[in-house]
VEXDREN-2710 file (C-alpha; in Angstrom, 1 decimal):
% VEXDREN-2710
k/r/px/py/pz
1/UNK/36.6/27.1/-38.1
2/UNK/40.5/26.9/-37.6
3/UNK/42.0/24.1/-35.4
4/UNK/42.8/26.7/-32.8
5/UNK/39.4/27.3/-32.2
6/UNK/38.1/24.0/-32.3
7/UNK/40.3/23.4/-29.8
8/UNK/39.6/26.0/-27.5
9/UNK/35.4/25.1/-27.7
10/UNK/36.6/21.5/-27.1
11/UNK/38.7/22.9/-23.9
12/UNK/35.6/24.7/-22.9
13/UNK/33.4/21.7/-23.5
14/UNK/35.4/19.5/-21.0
15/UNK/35.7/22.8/-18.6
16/UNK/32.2/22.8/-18.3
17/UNK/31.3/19.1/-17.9
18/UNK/33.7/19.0/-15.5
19/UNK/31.4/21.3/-13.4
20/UNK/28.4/19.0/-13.9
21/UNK/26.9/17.3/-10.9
22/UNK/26.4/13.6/-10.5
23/UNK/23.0/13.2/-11.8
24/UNK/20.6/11.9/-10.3
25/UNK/19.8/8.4/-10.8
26/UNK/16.6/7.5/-12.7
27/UNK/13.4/7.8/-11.1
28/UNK/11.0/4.9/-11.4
29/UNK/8.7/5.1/-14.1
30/UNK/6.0/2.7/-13.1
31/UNK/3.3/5.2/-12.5
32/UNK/0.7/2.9/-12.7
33/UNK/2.3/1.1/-9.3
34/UNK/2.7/4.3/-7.6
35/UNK/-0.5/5.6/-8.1
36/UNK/-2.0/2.2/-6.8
37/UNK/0.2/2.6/-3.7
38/UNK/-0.5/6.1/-3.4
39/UNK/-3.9/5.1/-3.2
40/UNK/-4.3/2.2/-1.3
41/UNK/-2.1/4.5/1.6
42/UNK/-4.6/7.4/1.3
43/UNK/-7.6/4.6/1.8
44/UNK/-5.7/3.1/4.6
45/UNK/-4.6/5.7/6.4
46/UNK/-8.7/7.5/6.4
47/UNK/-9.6/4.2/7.7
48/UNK/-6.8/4.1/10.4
49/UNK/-7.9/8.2/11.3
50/UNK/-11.6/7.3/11.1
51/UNK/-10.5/4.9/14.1
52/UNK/-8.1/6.8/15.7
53/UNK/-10.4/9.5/16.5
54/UNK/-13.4/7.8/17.7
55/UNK/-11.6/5.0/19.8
56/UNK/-8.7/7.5/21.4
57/UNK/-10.8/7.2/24.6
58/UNK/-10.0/3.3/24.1
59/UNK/-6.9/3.3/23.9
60/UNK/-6.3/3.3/20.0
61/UNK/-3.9/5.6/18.2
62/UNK/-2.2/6.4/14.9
63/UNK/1.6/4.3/14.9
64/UNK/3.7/7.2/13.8
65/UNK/1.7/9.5/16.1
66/UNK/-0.1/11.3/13.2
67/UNK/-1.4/11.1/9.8
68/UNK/1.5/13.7/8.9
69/UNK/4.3/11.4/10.4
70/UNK/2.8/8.6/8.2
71/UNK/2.7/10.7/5.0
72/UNK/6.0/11.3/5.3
73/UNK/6.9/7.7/6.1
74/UNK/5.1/6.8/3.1
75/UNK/7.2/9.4/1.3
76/UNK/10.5/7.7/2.3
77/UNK/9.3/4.3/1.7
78/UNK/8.4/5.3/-2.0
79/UNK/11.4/7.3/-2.6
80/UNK/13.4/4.8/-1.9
81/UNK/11.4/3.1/-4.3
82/UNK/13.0/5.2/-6.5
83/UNK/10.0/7.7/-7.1
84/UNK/10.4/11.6/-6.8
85/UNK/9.1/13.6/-4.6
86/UNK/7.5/15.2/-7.3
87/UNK/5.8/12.2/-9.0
88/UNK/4.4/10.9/-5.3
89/UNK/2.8/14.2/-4.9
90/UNK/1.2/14.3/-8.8
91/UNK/0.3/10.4/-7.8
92/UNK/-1.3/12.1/-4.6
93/UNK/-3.4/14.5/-6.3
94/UNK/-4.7/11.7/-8.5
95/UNK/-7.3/10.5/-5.3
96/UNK/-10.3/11.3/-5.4
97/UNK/-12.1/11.7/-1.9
98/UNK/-15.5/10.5/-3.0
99/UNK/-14.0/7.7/-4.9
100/UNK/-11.8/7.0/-1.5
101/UNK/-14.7/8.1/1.0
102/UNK/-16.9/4.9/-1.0
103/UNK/-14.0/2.7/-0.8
104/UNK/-13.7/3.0/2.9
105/UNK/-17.1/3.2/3.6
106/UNK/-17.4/-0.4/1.9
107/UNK/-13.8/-1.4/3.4
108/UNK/-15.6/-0.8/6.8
109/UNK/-18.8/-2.3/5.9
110/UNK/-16.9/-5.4/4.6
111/UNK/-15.3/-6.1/8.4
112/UNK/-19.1/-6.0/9.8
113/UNK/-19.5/-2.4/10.6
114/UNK/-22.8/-0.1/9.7
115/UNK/-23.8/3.4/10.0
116/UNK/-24.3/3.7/13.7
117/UNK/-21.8/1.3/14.6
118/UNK/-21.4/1.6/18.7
119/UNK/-17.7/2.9/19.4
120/UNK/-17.3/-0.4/21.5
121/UNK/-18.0/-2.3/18.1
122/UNK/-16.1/-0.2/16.1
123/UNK/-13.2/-0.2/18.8
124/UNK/-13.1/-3.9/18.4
125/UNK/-13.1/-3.7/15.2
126/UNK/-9.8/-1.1/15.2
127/UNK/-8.2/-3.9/17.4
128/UNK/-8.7/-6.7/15.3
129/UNK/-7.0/-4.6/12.8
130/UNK/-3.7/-4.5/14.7
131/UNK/-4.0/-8.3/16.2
132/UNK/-4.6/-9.1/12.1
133/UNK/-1.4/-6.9/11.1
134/UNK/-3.7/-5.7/8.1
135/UNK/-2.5/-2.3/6.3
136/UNK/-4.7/-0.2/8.6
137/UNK/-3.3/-2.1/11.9
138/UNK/0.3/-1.4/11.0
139/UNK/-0.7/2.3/11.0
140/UNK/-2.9/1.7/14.5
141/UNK/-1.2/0.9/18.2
142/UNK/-3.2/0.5/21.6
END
């Protein structure tokens, strides 16, 4: 190669990094704690919709207004984690519903409710919840 042309690839090297973007900064890589968050939300917030629609009657109702608007809080919260959108929604399809479904079953059973739990029991129980701050309350308001 002659010095002329080494030149001109080196001009057109710069040229062209010069059009680059800002990347983006590096996503957090501890998959492990996302998919434990991503988890624990998708447990909390079955619980929180289990209660929602049995005590609306009672005055009980989902924080953000819907399990949508709670998603998508839980999207900006682990975002700004510094996880991708991408990432959250793999660590999203890594739940499994029966897995989850057991787990809340035995979340519920654990704070005294049964099969056949009145709605004024189970009411009580969504209440508590809030008055406890627990990770279902904060996604409940009466």
């Amino acid at each position: 190669m002659t010095r002329k042309a080494i030149v001109v690839q080196f001009a057109l090297l710069l040229s062209l990094a010069a059009c680059q973007t800002t990347p983006a900064p590096e996503a957090n890589t501890d998959v492990a704690a996302l998919q434990a968050n991503t988890g624990a939300f998708a447990l909390n917030t079955a619980i929180a919709a289990f209660y929602e629609q049995r005590c609306r009657a009672k005055g009980i109702a989902l924080a953000g207004g819907s399990t949508n608007a709670a998603s998508e809080a839980f999207f900006d919260r682990m975002i700004a984690a510094g996880y991708t959108r991408a990432q959250i929604e793999s660590a999203t399809a890594l739940v499994d519903p029966a897995s989850a479904g057991q787990a809340a079953i035995e979340y519920l059973e654990g704070r005294g409710l049964e099969p056949g739990s009145g709605a004024d029991r189970l009411c009580r129980s969504a209440r508590e919840e809030i008055a406890q701050g627990t990770a279902v309350g904060r996604l409940l308001a009466s």
